[in-house]
C-alpha positions in Angstrom: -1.3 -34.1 -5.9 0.6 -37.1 -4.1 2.5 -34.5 -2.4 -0.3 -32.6 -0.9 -1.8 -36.1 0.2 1.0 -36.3 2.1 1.1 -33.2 3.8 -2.7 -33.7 4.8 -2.4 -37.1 6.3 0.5 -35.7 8.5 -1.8 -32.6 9.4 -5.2 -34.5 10.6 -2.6 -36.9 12.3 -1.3 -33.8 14.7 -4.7 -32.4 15.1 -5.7 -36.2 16.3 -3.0 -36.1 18.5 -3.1 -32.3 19.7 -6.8 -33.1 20.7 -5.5 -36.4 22.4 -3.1 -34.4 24.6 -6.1 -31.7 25.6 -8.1 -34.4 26.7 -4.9 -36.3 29.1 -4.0 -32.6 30.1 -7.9 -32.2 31.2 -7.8 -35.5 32.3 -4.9 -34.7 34.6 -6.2 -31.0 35.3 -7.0 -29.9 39.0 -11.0 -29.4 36.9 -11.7 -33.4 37.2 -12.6 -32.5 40.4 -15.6 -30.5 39.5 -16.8 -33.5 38.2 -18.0 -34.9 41.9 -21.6 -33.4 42.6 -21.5 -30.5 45.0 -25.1 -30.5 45.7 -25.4 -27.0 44.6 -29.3 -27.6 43.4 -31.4 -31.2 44.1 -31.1 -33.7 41.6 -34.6 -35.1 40.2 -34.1 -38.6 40.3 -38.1 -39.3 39.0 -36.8 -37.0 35.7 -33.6 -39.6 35.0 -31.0 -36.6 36.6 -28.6 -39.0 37.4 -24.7 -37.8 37.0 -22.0 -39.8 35.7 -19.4 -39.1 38.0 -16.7 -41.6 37.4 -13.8 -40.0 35.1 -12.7 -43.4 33.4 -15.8 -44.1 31.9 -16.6 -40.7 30.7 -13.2 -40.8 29.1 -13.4 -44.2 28.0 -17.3 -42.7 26.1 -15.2 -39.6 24.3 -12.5 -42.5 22.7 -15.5 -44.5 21.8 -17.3 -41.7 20.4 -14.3 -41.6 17.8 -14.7 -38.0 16.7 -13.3 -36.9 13.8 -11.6 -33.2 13.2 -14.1 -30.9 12.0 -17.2 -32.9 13.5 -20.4 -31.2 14.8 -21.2 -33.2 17.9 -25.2 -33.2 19.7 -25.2 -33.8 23.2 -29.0 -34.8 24.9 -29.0 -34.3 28.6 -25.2 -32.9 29.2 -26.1 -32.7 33.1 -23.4 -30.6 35.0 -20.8 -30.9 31.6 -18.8 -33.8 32.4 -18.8 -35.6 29.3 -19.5 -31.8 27.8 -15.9 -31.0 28.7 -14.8 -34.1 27.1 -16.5 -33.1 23.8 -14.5 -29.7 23.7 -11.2 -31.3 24.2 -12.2 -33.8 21.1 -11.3 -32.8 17.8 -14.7 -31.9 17.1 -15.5 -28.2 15.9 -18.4 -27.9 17.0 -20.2 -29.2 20.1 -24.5 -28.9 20.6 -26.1 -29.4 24.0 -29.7 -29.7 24.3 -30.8 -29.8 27.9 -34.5 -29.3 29.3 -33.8 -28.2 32.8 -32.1 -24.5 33.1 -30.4 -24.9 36.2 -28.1 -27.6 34.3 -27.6 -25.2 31.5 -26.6 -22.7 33.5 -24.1 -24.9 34.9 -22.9 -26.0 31.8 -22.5 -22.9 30.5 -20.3 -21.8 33.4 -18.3 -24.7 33.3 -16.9 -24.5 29.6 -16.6 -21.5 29.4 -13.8 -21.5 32.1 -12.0 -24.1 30.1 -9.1 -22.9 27.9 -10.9 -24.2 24.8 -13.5 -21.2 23.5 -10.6 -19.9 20.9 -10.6 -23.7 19.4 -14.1 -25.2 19.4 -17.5 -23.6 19.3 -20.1 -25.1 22.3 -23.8 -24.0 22.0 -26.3 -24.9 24.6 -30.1 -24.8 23.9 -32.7 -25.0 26.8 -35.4 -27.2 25.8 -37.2 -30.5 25.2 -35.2 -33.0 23.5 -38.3 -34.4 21.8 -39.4 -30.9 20.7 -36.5 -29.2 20.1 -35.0 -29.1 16.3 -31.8 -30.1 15.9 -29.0 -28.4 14.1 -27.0 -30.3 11.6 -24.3 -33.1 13.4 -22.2 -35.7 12.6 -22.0 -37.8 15.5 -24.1 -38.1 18.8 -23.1 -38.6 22.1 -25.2 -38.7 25.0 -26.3 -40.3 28.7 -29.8 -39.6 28.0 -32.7 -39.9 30.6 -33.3 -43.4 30.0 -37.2 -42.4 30.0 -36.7 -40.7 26.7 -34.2 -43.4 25.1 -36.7 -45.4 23.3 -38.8 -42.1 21.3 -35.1 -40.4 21.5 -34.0 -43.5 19.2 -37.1 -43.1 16.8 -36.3 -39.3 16.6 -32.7 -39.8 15.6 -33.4 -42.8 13.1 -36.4 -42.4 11.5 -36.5 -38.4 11.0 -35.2 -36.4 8.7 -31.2 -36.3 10.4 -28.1 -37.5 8.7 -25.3 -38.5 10.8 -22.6 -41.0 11.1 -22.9 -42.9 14.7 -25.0 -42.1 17.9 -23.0 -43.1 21.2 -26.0 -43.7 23.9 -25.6 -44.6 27.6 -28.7 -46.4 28.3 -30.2 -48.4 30.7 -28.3 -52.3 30.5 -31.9 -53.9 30.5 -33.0 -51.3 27.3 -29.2 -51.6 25.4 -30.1 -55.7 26.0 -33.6 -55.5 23.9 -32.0 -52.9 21.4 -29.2 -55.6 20.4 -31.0 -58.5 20.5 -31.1 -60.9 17.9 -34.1 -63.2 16.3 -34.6 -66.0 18.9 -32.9 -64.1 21.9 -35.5 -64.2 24.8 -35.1 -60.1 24.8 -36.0 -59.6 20.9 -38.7 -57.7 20.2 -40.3 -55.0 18.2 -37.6 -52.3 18.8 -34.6 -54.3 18.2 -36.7 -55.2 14.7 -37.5 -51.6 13.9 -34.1 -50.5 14.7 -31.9 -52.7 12.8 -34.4 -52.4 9.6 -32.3 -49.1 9.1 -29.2 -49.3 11.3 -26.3 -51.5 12.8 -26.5 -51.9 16.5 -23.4 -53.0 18.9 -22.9 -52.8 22.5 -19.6 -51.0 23.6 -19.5 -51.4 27.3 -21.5 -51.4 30.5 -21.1 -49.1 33.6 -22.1 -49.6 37.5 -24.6 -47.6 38.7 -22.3 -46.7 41.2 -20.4 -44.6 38.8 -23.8 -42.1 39.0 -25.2 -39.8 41.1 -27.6 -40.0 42.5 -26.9 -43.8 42.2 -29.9 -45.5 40.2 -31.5 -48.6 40.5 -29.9 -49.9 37.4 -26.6 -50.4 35.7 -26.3 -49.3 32.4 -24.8 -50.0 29.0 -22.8 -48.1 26.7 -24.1 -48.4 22.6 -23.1 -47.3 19.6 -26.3 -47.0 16.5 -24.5 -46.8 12.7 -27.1 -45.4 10.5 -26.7 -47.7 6.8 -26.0 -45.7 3.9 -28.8 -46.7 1.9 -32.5 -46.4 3.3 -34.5 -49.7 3.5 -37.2 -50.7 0.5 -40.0 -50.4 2.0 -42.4 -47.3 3.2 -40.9 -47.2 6.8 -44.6 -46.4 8.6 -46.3 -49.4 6.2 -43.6 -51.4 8.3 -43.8 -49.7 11.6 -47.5 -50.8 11.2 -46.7 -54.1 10.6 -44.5 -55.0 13.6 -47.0 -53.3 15.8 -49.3 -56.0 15.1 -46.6 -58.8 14.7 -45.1 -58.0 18.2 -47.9 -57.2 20.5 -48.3 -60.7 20.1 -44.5 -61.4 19.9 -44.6 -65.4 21.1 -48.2 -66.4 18.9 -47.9 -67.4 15.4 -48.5 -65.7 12.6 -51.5 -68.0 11.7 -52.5 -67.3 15.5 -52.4 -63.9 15.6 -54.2 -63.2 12.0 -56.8 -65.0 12.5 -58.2 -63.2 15.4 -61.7 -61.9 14.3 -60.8 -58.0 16.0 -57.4 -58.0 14.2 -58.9 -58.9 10.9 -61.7 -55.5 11.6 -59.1 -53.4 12.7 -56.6 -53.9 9.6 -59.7 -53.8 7.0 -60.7 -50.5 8.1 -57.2 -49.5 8.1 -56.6 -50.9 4.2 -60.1 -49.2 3.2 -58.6 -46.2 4.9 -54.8 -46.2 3.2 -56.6 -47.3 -0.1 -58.4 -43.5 0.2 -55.5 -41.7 1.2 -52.6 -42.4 -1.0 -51.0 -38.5 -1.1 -49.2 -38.7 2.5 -45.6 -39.2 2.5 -44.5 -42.3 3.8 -42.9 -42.3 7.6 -42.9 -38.4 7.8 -45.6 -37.7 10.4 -44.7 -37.3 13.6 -47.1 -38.6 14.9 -46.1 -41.9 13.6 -42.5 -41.1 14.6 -42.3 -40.7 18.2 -42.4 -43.9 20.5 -43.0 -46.4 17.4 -40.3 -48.0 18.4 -41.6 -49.3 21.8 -41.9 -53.4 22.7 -44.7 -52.7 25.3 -47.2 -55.2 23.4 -50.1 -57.2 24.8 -50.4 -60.8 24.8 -53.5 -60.7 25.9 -55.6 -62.3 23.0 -58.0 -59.9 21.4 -61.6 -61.1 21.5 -62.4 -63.7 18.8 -66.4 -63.6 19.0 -68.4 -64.5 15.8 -71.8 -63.0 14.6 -72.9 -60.4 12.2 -73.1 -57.7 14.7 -69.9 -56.8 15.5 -69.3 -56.7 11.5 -72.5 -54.1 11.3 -71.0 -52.4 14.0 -67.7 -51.9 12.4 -69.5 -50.6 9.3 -68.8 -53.8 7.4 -70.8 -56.8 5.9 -70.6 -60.0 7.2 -69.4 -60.8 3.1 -67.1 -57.8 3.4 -65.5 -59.5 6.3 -65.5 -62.6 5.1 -63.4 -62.3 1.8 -60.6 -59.6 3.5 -60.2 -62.4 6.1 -59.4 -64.7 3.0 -57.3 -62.6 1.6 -55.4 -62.5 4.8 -55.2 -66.7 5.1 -54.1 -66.7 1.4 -50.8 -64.4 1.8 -50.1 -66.8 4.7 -50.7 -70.0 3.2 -49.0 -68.6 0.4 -45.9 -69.1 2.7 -44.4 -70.9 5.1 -44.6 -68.5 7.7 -48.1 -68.9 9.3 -46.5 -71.4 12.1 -43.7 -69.0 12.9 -43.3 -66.7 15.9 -42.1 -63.0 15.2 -39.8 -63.2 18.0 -37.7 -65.8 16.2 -37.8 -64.3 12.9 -35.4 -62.1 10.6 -36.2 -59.2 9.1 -36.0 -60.7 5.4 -38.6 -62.5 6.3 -41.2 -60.3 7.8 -40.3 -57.7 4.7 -41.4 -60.8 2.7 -44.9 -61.4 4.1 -45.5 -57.3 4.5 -45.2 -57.6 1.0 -47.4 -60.2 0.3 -49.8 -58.8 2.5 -49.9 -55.4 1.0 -49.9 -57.1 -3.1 -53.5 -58.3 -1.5 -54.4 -54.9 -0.6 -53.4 -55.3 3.0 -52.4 -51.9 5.1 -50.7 -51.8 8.2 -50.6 -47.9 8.8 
């Protein structure tokens, strides 16, 4: 048994090291050059088509990427094929490109299958919507995505159903910012909370927007996303509920932003609701998937007006109204989180009042 350790380790150390010479050879290879855009069809710059052209950072994306031998690797958005053809030289087995446009998957279909690689890996390219289409089983992710679909592209990956070892994202610097941000960085916000409930973010690298074409208006950011083992205790949509409210009002306080007289209408309909409809599984419609993950909250205060007819309107009693709001004051004074700001605090500690919250019966989703 020692023996045959032995001989393994030696054997997925020469498969690392084959793949490592396909990718210098390709590197090297006359075929780089097919990497600079040759205008053959027009670009749609409103629909994120931007290229990355330079070959140092799309090298510098496959080592990051770290793929292992015998990997299935996803691809969102493999343009023209140049990371693609990075992908096939990896020691991956088996590359996946999703790709909505059809003049791009015709390219990328030409292009690999030119490379001397088809009697080593297996590439597959499906037309279609990245936010509609299924995805096949992967380890790892890579992708320059259309930064217009990063943030429900993010929710899809991490709060569906897949199970895979690290996503590698190109994304726009100002988006990768707000993703890793931290409690009390000016940039965190509701996604960077939502996010790290059930993964480890880090930021790799960031590339010029001269390195794309056509060139955007932005320079981007290179991230890697490390689902955790274990998922977090707590239902996932009762929390994605929660940090709705919480963050559309990132920079109130807690006290400040539960007190509002709309808020308090709004989540007691919402707990009568939840209290009626116990049988859904928790964080599995999609509906509650897609685009939870978005910061784009109002500060705006909601309207605060008193009197008994917005309560009649709302279908409650001025009594009914009365005691939830004091329900809602007791899980906060029970605490000393009413003066806080979400934007400055951890995740322990909004888990912590959610809780409280839904002890008093308390819904969020």
């Amino acid at each position: 048994q020692h023996h045959g350790a032995n001989r393994a380790k030696p054997d997925m150390n020469r498969a690392v090291s084959n793949s490592r010479a396909r990718l210098a050879a390709f590197s090297a290879s006359s075929s780089l050059a097919s990497e600079a855009w040759d205008g053959r069809f027009r670009l749609h710059k409103p629909r994120g088509q931007h290229l990355l052209t330079n070959p140092r950072v799309l090298d510098a994306i496959a080592r990051h990427a770290a793929l292992r031998p015998g990997d299935a690797v996803l691809e969102v958005g493999p343009g023209t094929g140049n990371l693609t053809a990075r992908l096939l030289a990896s020691p991956a087995d088996r590359v996946t490109a999703v790709e909505i446009d059809p003049r791009m998957v015709d390219a990328v279909t030409a292009r690999f299958g030119a490379l001397d690689l088809a009697h080593k890996l297996t590439c597959q390219v499906i037309q279609g919507d990245a936010m509609e289409t299924e995805f096949p089983k992967f380890d790892v992710c890579v992708a320059n995505i259309p930064y217009g679909i990063s943030s429900p592209l993010i929710a899809k990956l991490l709060f569906g159903t897949y199970h895979f070892r690290t996503a590698t994202l190109l994304l726009q610097k100002e988006f990768a910012r707000r993703l890793v941000a931290m409690p009390g960085d000016s940039e965190y916000n509701r996604l960077a909370a939502n996010v790290r409930m059930v993964a480890d973010v880090k930021l790799l690298m960031d590339v010029s927007k001269r390195d794309f074409v056509p060139m955007p208006r932005v320079d981007s950011s290179l991230v890697e996303i490390q689902p955790r083992g274990a998922p977090p205790e707590v239902d996932l949509a009762e929390w994605l509920g929660f940090t709705r409210e919480c963050f559309g009002q990132k920079n109130k306080t807690l006290g400040a932003i539960f007190k509002q007289k709309r808020k308090i209408l709004d989540l007691l309909k919402r707990s009568q609701r939840s209290e009626r409809c116990t049988s859904d599984a928790p964080g599995t419609g999609s509906g509650i998937i897609l685009g939870v993950l978005d910061d784009d909250g109002n500060d705006e205060a909601c309207s605060d007006e008193d009197g008994d007819s917005g309560d009649r309107a709302a279908g409650f009693s001025t009594e009914e109204v009365g005691a939830f709001k004091e329900r809602i004051a007791g899980a906060l004074e029970s605490t000393d989180l009413a003066g806080k700001r979400p934007s400055k605090m951890s995740n322990d500690e909004l888990l912590y009042l959610l809780r409280l919250f839904n002890e008093r019966g308390i819904w969020f989703q």
